[in-house]
N, C-alpha and C positions, 0 to 999 in steps of 0.2 A: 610781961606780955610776950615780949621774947621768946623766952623761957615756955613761953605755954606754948606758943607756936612751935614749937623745937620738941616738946613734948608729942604733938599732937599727930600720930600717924596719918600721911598722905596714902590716895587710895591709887595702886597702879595702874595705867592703861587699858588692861585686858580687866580691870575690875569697873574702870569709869564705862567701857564700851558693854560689858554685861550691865549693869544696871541702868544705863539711857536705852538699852534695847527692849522694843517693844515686845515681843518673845522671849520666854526662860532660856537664858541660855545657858551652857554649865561652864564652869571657867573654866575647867581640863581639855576646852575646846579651843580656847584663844589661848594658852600655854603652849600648844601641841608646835613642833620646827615649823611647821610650814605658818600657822597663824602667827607666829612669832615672829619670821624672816619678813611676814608681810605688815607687820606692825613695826616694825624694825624701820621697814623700808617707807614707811606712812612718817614716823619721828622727821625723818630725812627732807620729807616734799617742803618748798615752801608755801602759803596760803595761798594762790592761783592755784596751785598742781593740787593742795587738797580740795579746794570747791569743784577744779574739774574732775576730782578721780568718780563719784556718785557717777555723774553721766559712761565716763570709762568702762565703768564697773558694769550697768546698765545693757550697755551697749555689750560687751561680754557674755555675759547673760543669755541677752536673745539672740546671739550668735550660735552660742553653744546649743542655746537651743530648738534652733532650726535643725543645724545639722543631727541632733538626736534625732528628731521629727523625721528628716529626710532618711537617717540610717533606718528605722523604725520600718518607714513607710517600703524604701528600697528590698531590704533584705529580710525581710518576716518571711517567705517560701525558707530561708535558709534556720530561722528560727523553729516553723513550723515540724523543718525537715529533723532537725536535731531533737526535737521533742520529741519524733518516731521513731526513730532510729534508737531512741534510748530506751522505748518502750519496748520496740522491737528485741533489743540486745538481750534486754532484764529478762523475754519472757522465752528465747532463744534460749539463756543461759538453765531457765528452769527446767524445759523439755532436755536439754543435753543434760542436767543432773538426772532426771529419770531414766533415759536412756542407759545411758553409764549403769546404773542400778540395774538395770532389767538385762545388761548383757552380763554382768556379774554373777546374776541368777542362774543365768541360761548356761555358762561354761561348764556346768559338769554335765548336763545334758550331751555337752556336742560331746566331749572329750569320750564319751563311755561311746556313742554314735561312730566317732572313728576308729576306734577297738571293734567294733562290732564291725565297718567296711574293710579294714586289716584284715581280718579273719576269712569275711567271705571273698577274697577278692584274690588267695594264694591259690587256687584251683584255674582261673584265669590268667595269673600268671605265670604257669607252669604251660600253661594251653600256648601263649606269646612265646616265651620262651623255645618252645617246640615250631612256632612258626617261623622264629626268626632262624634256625637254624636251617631249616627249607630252604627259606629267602637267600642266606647263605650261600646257598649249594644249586639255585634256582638262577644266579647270574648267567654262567653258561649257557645256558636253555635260553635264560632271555635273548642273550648275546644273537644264539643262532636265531630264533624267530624273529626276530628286527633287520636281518638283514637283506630281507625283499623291501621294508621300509625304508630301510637306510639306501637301498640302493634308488627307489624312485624319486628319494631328495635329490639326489647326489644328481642323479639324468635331468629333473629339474631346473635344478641349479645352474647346469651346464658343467656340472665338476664332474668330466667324464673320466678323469683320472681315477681318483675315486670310486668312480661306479665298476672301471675294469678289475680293480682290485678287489672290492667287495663281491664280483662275478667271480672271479679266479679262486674266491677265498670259499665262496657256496660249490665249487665245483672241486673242490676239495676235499672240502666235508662230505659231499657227495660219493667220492671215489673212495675216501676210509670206510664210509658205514653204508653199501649198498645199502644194506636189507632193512635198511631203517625207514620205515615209512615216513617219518617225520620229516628226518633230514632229506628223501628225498619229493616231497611237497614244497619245503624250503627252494629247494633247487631249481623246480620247475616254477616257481613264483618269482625268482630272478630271472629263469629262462626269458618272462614275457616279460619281464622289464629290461633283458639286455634288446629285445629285441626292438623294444618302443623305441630306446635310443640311438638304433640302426635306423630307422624311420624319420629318427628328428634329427643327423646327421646327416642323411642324403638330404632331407628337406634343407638343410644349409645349402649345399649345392645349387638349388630351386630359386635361392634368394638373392637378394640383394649382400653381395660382401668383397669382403675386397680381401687380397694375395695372404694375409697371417691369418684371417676366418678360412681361408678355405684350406689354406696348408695347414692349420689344425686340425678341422674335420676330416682330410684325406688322412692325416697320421694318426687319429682315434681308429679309422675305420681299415687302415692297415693292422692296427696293432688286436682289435676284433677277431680277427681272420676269415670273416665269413665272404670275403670275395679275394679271388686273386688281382692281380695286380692287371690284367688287361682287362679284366671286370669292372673292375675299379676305376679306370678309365675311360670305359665307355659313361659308366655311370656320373663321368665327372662331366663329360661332354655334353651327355645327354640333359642332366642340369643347367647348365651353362647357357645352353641352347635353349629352351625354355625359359629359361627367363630373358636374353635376348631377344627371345619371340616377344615377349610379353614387355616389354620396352619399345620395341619396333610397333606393336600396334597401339602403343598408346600415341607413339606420332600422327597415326590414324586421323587425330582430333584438328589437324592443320588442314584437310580437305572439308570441313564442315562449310556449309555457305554455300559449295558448287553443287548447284542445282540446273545449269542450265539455262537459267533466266538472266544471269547478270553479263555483264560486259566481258570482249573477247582477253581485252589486257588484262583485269580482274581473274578472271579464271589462270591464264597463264601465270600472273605472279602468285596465286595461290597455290597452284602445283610444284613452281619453280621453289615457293617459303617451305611446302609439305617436303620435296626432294632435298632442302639445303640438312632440315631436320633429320631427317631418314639418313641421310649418309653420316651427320655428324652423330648421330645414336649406331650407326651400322660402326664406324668409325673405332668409336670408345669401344664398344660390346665384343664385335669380335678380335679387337686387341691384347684387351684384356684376356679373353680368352686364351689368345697362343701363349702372350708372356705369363698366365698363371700355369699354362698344360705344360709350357717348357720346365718353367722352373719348378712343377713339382714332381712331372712324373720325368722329364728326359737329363736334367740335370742332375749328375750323382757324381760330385767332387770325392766322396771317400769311399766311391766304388771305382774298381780297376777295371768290371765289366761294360762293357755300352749297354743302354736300354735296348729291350727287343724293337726289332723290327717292328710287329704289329701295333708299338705305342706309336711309331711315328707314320706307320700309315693309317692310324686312328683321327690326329691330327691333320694332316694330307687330305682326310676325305671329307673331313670337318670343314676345311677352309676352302675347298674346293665346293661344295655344296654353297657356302655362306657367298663366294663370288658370283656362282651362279644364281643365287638367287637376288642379288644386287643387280646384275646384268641383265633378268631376264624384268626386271622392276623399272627401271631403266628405260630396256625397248618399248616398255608398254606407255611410258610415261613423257618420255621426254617429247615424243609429238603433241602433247598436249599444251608443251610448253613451248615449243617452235619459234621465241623471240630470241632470235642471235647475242642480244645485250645479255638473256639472262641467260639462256645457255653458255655464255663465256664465264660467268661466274659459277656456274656449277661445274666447267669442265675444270676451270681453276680448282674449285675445292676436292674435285674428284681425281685429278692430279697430283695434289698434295697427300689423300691419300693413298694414293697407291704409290708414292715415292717413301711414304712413311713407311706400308708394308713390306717394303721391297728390302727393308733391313732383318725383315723376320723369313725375308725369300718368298714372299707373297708378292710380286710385283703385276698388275694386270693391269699396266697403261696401254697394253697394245691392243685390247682388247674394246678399250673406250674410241677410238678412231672411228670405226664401222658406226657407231650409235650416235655421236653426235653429227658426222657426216649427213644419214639420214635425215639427223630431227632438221637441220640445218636447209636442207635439201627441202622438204618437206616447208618447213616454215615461212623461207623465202619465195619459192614457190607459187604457195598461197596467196602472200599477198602479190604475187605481181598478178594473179589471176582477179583477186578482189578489184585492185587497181583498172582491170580491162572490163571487167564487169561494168564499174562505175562509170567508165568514159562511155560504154557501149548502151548502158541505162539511160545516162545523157544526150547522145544523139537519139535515141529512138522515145524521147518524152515529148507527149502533145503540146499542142500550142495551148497557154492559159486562156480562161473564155473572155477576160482582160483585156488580152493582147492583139485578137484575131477575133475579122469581122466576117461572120458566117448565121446562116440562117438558123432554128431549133431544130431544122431535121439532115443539115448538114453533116458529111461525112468528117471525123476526128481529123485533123492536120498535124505536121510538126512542126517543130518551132523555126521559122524561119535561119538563113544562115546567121542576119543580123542579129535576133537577138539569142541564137545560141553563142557564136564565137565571140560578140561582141558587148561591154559591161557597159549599164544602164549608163556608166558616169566617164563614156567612150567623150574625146575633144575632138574626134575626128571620126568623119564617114566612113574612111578610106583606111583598111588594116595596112598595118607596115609588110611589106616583103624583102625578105633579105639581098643584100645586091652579091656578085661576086665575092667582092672585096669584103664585106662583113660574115660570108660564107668562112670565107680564108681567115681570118681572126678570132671565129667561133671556133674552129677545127684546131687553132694554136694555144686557145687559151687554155683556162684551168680545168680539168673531166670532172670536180665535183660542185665546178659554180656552174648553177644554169645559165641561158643567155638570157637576157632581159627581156629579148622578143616575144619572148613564151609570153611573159607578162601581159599583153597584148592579145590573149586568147583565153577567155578564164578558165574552159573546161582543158584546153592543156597544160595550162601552167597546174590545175587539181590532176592532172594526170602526172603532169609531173614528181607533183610534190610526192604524190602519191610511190611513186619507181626510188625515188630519189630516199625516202622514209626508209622502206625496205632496205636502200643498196646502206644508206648508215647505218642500219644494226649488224648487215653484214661484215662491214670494215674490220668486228667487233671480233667477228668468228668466221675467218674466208677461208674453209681450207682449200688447200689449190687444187684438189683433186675436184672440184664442184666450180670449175672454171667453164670447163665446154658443155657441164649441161646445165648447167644455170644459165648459162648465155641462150641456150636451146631451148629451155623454158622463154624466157624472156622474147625470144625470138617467135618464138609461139605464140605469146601474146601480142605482142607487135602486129603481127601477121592478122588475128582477130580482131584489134583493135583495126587494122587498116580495113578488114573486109566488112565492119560495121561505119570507116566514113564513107567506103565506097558506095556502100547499101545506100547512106542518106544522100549523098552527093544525086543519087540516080531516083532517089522515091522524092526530093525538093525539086527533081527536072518535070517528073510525073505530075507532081500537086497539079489538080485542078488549078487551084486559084493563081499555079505560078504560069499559065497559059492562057488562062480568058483574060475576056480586056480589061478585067476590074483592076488586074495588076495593069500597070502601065509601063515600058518599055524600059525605060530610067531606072525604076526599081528594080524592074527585072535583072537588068547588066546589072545595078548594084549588088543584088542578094549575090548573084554566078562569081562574080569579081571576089566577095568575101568568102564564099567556099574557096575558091579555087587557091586566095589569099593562104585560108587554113588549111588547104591540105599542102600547098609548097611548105608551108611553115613545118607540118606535121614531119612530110617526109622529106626536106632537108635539112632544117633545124631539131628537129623533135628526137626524130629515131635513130640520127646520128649520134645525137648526144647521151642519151640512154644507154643505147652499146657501150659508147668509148666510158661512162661514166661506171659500168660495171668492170669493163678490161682496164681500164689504166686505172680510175677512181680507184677500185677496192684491190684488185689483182696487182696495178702496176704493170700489166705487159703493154706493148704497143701495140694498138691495136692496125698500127700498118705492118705488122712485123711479117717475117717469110714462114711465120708459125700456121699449119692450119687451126689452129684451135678458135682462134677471132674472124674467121670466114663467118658469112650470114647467111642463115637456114634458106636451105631453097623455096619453102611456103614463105618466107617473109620478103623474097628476092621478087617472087610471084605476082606478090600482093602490092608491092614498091611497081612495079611494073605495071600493072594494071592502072594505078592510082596515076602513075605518070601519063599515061595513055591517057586516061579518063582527064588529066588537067589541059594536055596539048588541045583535045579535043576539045575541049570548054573554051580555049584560048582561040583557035582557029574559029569557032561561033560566034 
């Protein structure tokens, strides 16, 4: 039985798995490495590992085949795309084989076709051949006709160098071949283009530039020759000049505003900002001027000759014009300005310039004394007249209808002495009057502190302040030569001012109301008492101190000195004497 068993061929693996499968399968399919290694590797499992491989397997399976599904689903455009592209190629491929055919065909067509343009086309080329041999011989001729062209780049450009020599070079050609109409059309077409550049060389002159622009343009227009050399310096001047015009009125734009309507200080700092511009453009412009005239026409280091004469009284009459017209700018202007503060700072700036030109021998400081003396003159002046004006507006202003009890068809009054001399927020009835002794302390003390008494009077302490404003901006700018008549001004107003409290002193005696009984006797001595008060005050405190505040204050002289210059005006001695007369008389009433 053994023996039969031992007999009896066993059937192998890959034959038991083909015959339990429900599908034909062919056995050279489970022989194959890969069904083999995985039968191999099945031998090996033990019964766990092969009841779970089915599920494994399973699971493999529907792994794989998702991802087909998802590749499928994903990339078919790329699928689609390669299916065209292959039709494409195939049918690309066909039309290039018939092509290829049909240009095979076509080759002895063309080949006989360019035999036949060979042939006709030596007659043409024999035609070129003869042009280019012109062309050849045609440079020349070009050469000359281009150089009216060449020369207007060159002016252009500014490459004057250039341009003279392409002129030099037309005027050349010009003198070998009179008779050549050509060449001489050529030459006159340079002519008007040397000439455009004579035009836009002085217009350098015209402009804005500075010492290497102009001393190239003077050495183009020397090297020209169409001016000589004191031609040439007119023309440089007269340049120069023009456009310093033309700088100076653009300062113009710093008077804009003054119309007239606005304020006194306003207007003066606006002249005084338009004057500071003006000299410092007058400054730059005609500077520049002499140091470019010097150094291009009178300065000649590698000439043994000097310049002519006539260049340096070219210059001479240039700078001499240029001052005077600064000077005559000046007269006209600086009374407009008449604040001593600003006036010092323009005669400072106007100092400094003419100490600067004074190194080119242009020095005209002695010429500024005479003009700001005036404006100075002028300015202070004014205001001590404004200042008398004001005090003299003040005593002769009515009484408010407020203040003063009168009927509708009553005659206008003035203000009483009370409440002219005396402030609504007076602690006392009774004005202070100076004693000797505080006379003699006033008269020691300092000439630019007022006395305090003043205080005690409002319209003269505003007159004061008003003298006192004035004599500070002069401290600023005193020249001494406006000692005795600024004091003579001053005295003049003094004098005015005095004959305007006399007027009121004499028309508050008049007032009706200050002699019927409505006033009452009390009042009366009081009102007389506070005049009399303010004129002692006026004319021993007041006018003294004004004088000495202009002589010692701004001047420093004493004004007790054995000098006549601080003697007092005889209208204001006059007027003092009246006034005095007029108070004894009040006093003796």
């Amino acid at each position: 039985m053994d023996a039969a068993l031992r007999d009896t061929e066993l059937p192998t693996l890959p034959e038991l798995l083909a015959s339990s499968s429900k599908d034909v399968l062919d056995p050279s399919v489970l022989t194959s490495p890969a069904a083999s290694s995985y039968i191999s590797r099945l031998t090996s499992l033990s019964l766990q590992e092969l009841e779970a491989e089915p599920t494994e397997l399973a699971s493999s399976s529907a792994q794989l085949t998702n991802a087909l599904t998802t590749l499928c689903y994903t990339s078919y455009p790329t699928f689609l795309s390669l299916h065209a592209t292959t039709s494409t190629l195939s049918s690309s491929l066909d039309a290039l084989s018939s092509s290829l055919s049909s240009l095979v065909s076509a080759l002895p067509d063309m080949e006989s076709s360019a035999r036949t343009f060979a042939q006709d086309s030596r007659s043409l080329l024999a035609s070129r051949r003869k042009a280019a041999l012109v062309l050849e011989n045609h440079d020349k001729l070009h050469d000359v006709l281009s150089l009216p062209l060449l020369l207007e780049t060159s002016v252009r450009n500014h490459n004057y160098s250039d341009a003279l020599l392409l002129a030099q070079h037309a005027s050349t050609l010009a003198s070998r071949f009179p008779s050549n109409p050509l060449v001489q059309s050529v030459k006159a077409d340079c002519d008007a283009r040397v000439h455009s550049m004579l035009a836009q060389l002085l217009r350098v002159l015209h402009e804005q530039a500075k010492l290497p622009a102009l001393f190239r343009a003077v050495g183009f227009l020397r090297k020209m020759n169409v001016l000589s050399e004191q031609e040439l310096a007119l023309a440089f001047l007269s340049g120069r000049s023009a456009y310093l015009d033309g700088t100076l009125r653009a300062v113009e734009v710093e008077k804009k505003g003054i119309d007239g309507e606005g304020s006194v200080e306003r207007e003066r700092e606006t002249y005084a900002r338009y004057l500071k511009r003006y000299v410092d453009a007058w400054r730059e412009g005609v500077h520049d001027v002499v140091t470019q005239y010097t150094t291009i026409f009178l300065d000649r280091p590698n000439s043994a000759e000097p310049p002519p004469s006539e260049l340096h009284l070219l210059l001479t009459t240039f700078t001499t014009l240029r001052v005077q017209q600064l000077l005559d700018l000046l007269r006209e202007t600086l009374p407009l300005v008449a604040d001593p503060s600003l006036l010092s700072s323009l005669l400072t700036q106007l100092t400094y310039c003419a100490t600067s030109f004074a190194r080119v021998g242009l020095d005209f400081r002695a010429a500024l004394g005479p003009l700001f003396v005036s404006a100075v003159y002028r300015g202070v002046t004014h205001e001590f007249e404004v200042a008398t004006d004001a005090w003299s507006k003040a005593l002769e202003a009515e009484e408010t209808s407020t203040s003063r009890a009168r009927t509708r068809s009553g005659p206008s009054a003035r203000r009483k002495p009370s409440q002219l001399f005396l402030s609504s927020t007076a602690t006392t009835t009774q004005p202070p009057v100076p004693t000797p002794s505080q006379l003699a302390l006033i008269a020691s003390a300092a000439p630019n502190v007022p006395p305090p008494i003043l205080a005690s009077y409002p319209p003269l302490a505003v007159y004061t302040n008003a003298l006192l404003t004035a004599l500070n901006g002069l401290r600023l700018l005193a020249p001494a030569s406006l000692l005795h008549d600024l004091l003579s001004a001053l005295d003049s107003g003094l004098a005015r001012a005095t004959s305007s409290l006399l007027v009121y002193m004499r028309a508050i005696v008049e007032e009706p109301s200050h002699s019927t009984a409505s006033a009452s006797a009390e009042e009366t001595k009081r009102e007389d008492d506070i005049a009399r008060a303010a004129g002692t005050v006026y004319m021993k405190v007041f006018v003294p101190f004004v004088r000495r505040a202009l002589v010692e204050g701004v001047y420093g002289v004493r004004a007790d000195g054995a000098q006549g210059q601080v003697e007092m005006g005889e209208e204001l001695k006059r007027a003092l004497e009246d006034l005095g007369r007029r108070l004894e008389d009040g006093a003796q009433e």
